[in-house]
N, C-alpha and C positions, 0 to 999 in steps of 0.2 A: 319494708318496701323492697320488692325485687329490683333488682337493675334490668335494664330495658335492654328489647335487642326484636330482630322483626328480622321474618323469614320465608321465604317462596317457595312455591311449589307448582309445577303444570302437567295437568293431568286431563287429557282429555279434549284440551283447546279448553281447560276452564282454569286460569290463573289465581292462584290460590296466595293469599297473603295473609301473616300475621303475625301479631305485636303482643308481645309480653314484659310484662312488668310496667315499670318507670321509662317511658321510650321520650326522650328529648333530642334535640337539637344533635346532637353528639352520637347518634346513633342512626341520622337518618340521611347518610352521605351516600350508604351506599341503596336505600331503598329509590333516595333521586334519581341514582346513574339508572336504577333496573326500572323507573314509570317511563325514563328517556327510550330506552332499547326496547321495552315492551308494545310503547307507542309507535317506535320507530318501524316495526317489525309485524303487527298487528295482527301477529299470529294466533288470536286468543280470539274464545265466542262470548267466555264470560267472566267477571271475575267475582270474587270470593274474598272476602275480608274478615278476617276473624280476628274479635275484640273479648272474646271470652277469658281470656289470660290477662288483660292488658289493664295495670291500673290508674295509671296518667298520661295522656298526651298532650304534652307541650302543644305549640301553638304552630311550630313548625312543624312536627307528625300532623296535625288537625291540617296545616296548609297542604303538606304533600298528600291526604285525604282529598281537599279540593280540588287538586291536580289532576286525579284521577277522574272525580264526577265529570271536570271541567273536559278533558281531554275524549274520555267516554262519548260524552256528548255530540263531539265533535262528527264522529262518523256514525253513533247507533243512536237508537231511542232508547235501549237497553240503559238499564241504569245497575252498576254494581251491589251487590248484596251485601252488609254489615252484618254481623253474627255477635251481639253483646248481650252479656245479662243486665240484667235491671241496678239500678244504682248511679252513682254520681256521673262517673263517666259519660250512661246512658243519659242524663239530664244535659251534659254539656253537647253531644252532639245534639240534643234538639234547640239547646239557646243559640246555637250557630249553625242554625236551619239544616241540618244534614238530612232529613225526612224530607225534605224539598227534592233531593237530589243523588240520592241512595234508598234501595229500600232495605230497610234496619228491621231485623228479624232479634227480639229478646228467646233467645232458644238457647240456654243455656249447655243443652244434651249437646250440640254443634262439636265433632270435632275434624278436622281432617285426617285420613289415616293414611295417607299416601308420607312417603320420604319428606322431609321440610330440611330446605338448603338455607343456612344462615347468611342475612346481608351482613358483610360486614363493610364498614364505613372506610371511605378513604379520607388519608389524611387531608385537612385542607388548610390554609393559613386564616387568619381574623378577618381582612375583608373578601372571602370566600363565603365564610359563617355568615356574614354577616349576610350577603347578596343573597343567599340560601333562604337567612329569618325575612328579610325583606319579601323576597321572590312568595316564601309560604304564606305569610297575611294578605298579600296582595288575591293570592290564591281566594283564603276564606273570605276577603272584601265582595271578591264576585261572586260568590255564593246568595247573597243575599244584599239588599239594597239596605234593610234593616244593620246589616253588619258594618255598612261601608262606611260611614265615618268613622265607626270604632276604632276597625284595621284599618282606615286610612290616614286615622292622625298617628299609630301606630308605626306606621311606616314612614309617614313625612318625619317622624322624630330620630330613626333611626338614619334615615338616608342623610 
């Protein structure tokens, strides 16, 4: 199992993201600050999500996944593009409806060839982590009506 790590790139007005290896909790501190600024700034036409690398996403990657459909939403119809190959991972984003709200391309050939600038996470203290895992199930809660009491006794346990 790779160690995880997730990295940006903007080319174009088209916002280029992605996650390699094992990506949890502990990796995704700094990809929160960059969906915060990106949203903030809403300098981008489209985004790009590449999962071809990527072998697990915690639940908090998958929430800040949410964040993005969620916030997308907000001002386009546009909905972001996932770039995975077929296999487990692929199974998990559809039991947590992400083909509702992404469209998910299995194209394995997918790569980005532009520069990719490494998020790296900032440190944070335990109830930081903690507001972060909260904040990201509440994320995949909205996603789907199907999901929400999953991630929401999920959440009631944590808080």
């Amino acid at each position: 199992m790779m160690d995880g790590a997730v990295f940006t790139a903007r080319e174009d007005k088209i916002e280029y993201i992605k996650f390699r290896g094992t990506v949890r909790y502990s990796h995704c501190s700094g990809l929160e600050a960059h969906i915060e600024k990106l949203f903030g700034d809403k300098s981008f036409e489209k985004i790009i999500i590449d999962l071809n690398e990527a072998e697990i996403l915690d639940s908090t990657a998958l929430g800040l996944l949410a964040r993005i459909a969620i916030r997308l939403k907000e001002f386009t119809e546009e909905k972001a593009t996932i770039f995975i190959r077929c296999g487990e991972l692929s199974n998990i984003l559809e039991r947590v409806c992400f083909d509702r709200v992404f469209n998910i391309v299995t194209d394995k050939s997918y790569e980005h060839k532009g520069e990719l600038h490494h998020l790296i996470g900032e440190s944070k203290d335990e109830s930081q982590i903690l507001q972060s895992v909260i904040e990201a199930n509440k994320n995949l809660a909205a996603i789907d009506s199907q999901s929400d009491k999953f991630y929401r006794d999920i959440t009631d346990a944590l808080s």
